[in-house]
C-alpha positions in Angstrom: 86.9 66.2 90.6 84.3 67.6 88.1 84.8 69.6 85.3 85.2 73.3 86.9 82.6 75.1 83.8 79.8 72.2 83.8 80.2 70.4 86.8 80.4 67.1 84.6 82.4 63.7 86.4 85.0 62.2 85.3 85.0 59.1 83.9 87.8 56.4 83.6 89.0 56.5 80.1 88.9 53.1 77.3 91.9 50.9 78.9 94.4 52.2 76.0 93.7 55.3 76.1 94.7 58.4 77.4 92.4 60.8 79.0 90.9 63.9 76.8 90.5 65.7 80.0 92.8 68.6 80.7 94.0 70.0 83.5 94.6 73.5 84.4 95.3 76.2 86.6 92.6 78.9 87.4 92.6 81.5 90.6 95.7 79.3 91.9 93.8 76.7 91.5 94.2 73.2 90.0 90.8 72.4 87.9 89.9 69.6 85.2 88.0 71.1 82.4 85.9 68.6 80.2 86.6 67.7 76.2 83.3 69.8 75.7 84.2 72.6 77.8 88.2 73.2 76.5 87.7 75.8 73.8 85.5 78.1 75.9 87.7 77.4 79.4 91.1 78.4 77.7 90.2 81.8 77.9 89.7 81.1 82.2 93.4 79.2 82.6 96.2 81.3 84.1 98.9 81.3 81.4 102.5 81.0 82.4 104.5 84.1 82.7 107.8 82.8 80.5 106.2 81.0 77.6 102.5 81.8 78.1 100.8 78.3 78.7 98.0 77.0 79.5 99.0 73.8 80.7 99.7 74.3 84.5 99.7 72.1 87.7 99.5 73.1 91.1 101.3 71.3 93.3 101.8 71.5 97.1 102.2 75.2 96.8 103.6 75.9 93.9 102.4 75.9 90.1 104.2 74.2 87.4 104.2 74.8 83.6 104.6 71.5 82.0 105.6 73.1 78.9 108.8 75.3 80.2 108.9 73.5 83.5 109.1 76.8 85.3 108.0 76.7 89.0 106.9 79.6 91.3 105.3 79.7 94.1 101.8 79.6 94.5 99.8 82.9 95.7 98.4 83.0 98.9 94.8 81.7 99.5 92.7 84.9 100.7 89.9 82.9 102.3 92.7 80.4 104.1 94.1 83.1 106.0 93.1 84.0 109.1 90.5 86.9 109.6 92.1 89.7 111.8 89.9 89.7 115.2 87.6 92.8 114.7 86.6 90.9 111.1 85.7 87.4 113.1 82.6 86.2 112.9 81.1 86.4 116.4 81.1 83.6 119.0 78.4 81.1 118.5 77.7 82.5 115.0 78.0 81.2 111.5 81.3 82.8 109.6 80.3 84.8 106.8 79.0 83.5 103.5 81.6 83.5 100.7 81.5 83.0 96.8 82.5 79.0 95.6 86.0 78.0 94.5 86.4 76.5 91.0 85.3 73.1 90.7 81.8 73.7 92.3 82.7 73.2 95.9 83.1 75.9 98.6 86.3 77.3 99.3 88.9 75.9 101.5 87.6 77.0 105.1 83.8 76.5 103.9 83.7 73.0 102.9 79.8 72.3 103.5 79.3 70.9 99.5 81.7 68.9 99.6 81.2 67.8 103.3 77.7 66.9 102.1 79.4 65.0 98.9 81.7 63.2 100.9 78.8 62.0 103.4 76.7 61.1 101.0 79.5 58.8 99.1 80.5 56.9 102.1 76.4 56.1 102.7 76.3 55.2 99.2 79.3 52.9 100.0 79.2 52.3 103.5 75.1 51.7 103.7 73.2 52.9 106.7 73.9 51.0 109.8 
């Protein structure tokens, strides 16, 4: 998953080491947010509602401060639920064009960037055949 800001990979950290990645939670949901990216993205992360953290997880559905350990449940995802029938897209058209999700892919639904990243990894991996 790339950094949500700069759309930098991940890479594995020095055997030894931990990784100076973060994690965090933003819009409901989970992002990684880069070492040069952290003091401008703290401002983005959805704080917890007891002891006012940053450092979230998502889970399943449900978000997690690691620093309290409260859990609640997650917030619906808007563009996940279906579309009442007079706000369809018609038959035989495309559905309508929506804004991207953190972390540089479409939203959950859309899927056509990371489609297109996940084809193009397996024929990196896979070769043509």
């Amino acid at each position: 998953m790339p950094c949500y800001r700069c759309g930098t990979r991940q890479a594995d950290p020095e055997p030894g080491k931990s990784s100076p990645w973060r994690r965090g939670v933003v819009c409901e949901h989970q992002v990684l947010v880069c070492p040069a990216c952290q003091s401008a993205a703290l401002a983005d992360l959805t704080r917890c509602v007891r002891c006012g953290s940053a450092y979230l997880i998502r889970r399943l559905d449900q978000v997690e401060c690691l620093d309290c350990r409260l859990i609640r449940d997650a917030a619906p995802d808007p563009v996940a639920t279906p579309a009442p029938e007079s706000a369809a897209a018609p038959a035989g058209g495309s559905a309508p064009a929506g804004g991207s999700a953190p972390g540089g892919g479409s939203a959950p639904g859309g899927g056509s960037v990371l489609a297109a990243e996940v084809a193009r990894a397996l024929e990196r991996v896979l070769g043509s055949r």
